[in-house]
Kinemage of the C-alpha trace (Angstrom):
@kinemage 1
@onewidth
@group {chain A} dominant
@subgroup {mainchain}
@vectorlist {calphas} color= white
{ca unk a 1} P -20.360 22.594 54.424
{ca unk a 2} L -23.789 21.375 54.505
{ca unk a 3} L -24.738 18.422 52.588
{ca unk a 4} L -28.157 19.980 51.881
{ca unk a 5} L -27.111 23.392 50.532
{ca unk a 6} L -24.626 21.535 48.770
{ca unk a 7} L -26.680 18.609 46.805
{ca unk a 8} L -29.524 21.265 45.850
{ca unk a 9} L -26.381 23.091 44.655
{ca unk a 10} L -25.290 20.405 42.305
{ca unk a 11} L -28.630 19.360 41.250
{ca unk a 12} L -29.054 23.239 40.180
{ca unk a 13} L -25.863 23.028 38.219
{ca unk a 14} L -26.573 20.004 36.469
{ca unk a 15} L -30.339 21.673 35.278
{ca unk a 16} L -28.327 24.851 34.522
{ca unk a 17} L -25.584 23.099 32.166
{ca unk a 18} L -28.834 20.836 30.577
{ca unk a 19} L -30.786 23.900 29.771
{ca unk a 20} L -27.497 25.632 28.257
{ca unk a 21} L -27.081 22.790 26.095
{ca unk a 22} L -30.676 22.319 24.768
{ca unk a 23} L -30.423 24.019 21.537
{ca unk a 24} L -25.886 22.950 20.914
{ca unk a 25} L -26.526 19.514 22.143
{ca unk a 26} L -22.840 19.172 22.936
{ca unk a 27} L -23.126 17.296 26.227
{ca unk a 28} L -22.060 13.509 26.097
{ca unk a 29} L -22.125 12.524 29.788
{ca unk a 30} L -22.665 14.121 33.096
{ca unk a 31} L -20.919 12.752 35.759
{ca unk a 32} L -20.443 13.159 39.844
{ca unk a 33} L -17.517 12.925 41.822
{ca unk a 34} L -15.137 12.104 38.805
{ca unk a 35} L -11.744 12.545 40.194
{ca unk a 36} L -12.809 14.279 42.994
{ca unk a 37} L -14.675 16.864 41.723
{ca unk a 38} L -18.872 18.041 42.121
{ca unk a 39} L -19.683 17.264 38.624
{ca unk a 40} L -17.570 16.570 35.042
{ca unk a 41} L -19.456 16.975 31.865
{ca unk a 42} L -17.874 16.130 29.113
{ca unk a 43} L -18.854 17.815 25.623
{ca unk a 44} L -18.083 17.181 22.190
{ca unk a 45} L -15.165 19.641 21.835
{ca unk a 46} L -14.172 20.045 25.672
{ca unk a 47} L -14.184 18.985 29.393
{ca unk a 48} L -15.368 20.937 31.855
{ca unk a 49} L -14.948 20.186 35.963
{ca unk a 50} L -17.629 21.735 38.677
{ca unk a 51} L -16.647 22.441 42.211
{ca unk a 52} L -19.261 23.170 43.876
{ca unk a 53} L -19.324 25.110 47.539
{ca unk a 54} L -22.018 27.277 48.668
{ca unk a 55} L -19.223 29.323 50.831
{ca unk a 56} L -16.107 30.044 49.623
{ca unk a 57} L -14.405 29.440 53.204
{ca unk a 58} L -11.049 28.109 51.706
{ca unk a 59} L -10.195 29.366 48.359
{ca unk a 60} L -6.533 27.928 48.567
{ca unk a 61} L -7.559 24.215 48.423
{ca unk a 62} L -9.961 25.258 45.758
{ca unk a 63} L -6.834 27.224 43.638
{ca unk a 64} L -4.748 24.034 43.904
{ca unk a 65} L -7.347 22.234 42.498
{ca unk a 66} L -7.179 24.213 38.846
{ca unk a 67} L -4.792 24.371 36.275
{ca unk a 68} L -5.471 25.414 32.276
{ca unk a 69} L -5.180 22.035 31.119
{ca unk a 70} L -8.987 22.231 31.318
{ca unk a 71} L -12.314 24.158 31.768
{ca unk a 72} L -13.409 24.900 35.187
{ca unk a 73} L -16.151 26.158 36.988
{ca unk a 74} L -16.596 27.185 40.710
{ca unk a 75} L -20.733 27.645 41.523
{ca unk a 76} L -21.314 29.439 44.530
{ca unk a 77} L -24.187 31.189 46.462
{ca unk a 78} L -24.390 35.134 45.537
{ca unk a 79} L -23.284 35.867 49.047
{ca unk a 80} L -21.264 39.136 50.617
{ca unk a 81} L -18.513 36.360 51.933
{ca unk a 82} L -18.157 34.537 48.358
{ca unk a 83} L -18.098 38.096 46.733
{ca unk a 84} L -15.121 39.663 49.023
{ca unk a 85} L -13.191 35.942 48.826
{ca unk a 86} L -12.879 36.392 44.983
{ca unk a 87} L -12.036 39.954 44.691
{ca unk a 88} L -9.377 39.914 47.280
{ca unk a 89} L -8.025 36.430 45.215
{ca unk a 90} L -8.501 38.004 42.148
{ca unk a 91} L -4.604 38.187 40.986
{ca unk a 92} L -4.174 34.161 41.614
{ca unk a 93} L -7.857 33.713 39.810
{ca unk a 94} L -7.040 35.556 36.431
{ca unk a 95} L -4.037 33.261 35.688
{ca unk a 96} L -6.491 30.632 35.267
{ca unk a 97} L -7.634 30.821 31.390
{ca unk a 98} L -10.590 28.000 31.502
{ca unk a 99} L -11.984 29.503 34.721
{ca unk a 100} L -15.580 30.583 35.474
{ca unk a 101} L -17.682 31.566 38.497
{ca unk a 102} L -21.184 31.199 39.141
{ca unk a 103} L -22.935 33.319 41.716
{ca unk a 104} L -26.219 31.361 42.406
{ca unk a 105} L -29.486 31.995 43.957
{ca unk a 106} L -31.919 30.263 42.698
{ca unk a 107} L -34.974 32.082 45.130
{ca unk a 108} L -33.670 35.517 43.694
{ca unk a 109} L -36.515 37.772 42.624
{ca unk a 110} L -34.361 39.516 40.374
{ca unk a 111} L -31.470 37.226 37.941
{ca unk a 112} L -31.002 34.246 39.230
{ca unk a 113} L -27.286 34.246 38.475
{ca unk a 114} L -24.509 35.872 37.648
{ca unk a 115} L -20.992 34.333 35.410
{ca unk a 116} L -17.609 35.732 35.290
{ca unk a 117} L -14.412 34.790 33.782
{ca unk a 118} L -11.556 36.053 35.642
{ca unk a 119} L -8.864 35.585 33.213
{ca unk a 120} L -10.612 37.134 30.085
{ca unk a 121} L -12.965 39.985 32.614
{ca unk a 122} L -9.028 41.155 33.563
{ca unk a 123} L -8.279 41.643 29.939
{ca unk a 124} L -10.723 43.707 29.099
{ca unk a 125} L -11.940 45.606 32.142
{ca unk a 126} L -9.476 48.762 33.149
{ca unk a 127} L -8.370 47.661 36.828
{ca unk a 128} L -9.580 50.676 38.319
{ca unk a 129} L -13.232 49.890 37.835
{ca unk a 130} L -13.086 46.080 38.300
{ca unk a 131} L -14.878 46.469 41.598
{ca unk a 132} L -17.600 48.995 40.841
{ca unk a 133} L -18.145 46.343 37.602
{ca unk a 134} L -18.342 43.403 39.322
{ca unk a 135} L -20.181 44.866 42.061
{ca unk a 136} L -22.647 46.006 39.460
{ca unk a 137} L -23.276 42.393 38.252
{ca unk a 138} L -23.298 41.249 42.064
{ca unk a 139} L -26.252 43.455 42.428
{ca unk a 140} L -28.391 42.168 39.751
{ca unk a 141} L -29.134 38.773 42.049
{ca unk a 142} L -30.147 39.339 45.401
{ca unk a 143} L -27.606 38.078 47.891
{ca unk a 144} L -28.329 35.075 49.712
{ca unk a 145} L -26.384 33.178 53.090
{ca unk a 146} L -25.853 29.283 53.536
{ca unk a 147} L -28.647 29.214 55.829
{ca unk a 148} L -31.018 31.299 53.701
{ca unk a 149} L -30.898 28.697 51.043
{ca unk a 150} L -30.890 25.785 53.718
{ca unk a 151} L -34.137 27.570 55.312
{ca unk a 152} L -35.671 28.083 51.809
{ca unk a 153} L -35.226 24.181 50.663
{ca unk a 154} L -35.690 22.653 53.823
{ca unk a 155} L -39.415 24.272 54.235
């Protein structure tokens, strides 16, 4: 992983969670590398943990990592790789009530990101048109590879 692609990434998260809380004001602290993990935030009414990886490479030492004791979050870069990595895991994601993913780019003409919730997206979304309907929302940001982002911040 690349410590560039990977700070800009956690600096984007922490404007992204700041700007979602401007009007609830429910964030009391904003920490990084609390047990381990990118970022913690803790709100008034919840925790919530942030790993962070611009490629999904290994999404079994991610998995271990979760459990539903709390919220968790997984930001990643809109890419093809990220994308394919989470649909074929889908089955061990959707166990995971407090579970979110963030498909980033922040140089995207289009949305800049997209959010899904494995757990409650399998509930109710018929199985049989889980792919077309994620694909759909995949679409919406352009896609972008580690060393897109790394040539875009680095310039």
């Amino acid at each position: 992983m690349n410590d560039k692609s990977h700070s800009f990434l956690v600096d984007w998260s922490i404007n992204f969670v700041k700007n979602k809380d401007i009007i609830s004001k429910k964030i009391e602290k904003i920490e990084n590398g609390k047990d381990n993990f990118d970022l913690y935030i803790k709100y008034k009414d919840r925790e919530q943990y942030f790993i962070i990886v611009p490629n999904i490479a290994d999404i079994d030492s991610i998995i271990q990592r979760i459990n539903n004791n709390y919220y968790f979050s997984i930001v990643t870069l809109n890419s093809k790789e990220n994308f394919n990595i989470i649909i074929k895991n889908w089955n061990r994601l959707i166990s995971f009530k407090f579970l979110n993913i963030i498909f980033v780019n922040p140089f995207s003409e289009m949305d800049k990101k997209w959010i899904i919730f494995p757990h409650t997206h399998h509930k109710i979304c018929d199985e049989s048109s889980l792919q077309t309907g994620l694909r759909a929302m995949f679409e919406m940001v352009e896609p972008i590879e580690e060393q897109q982002l790394i040539a875009r911040i680095t310039s």
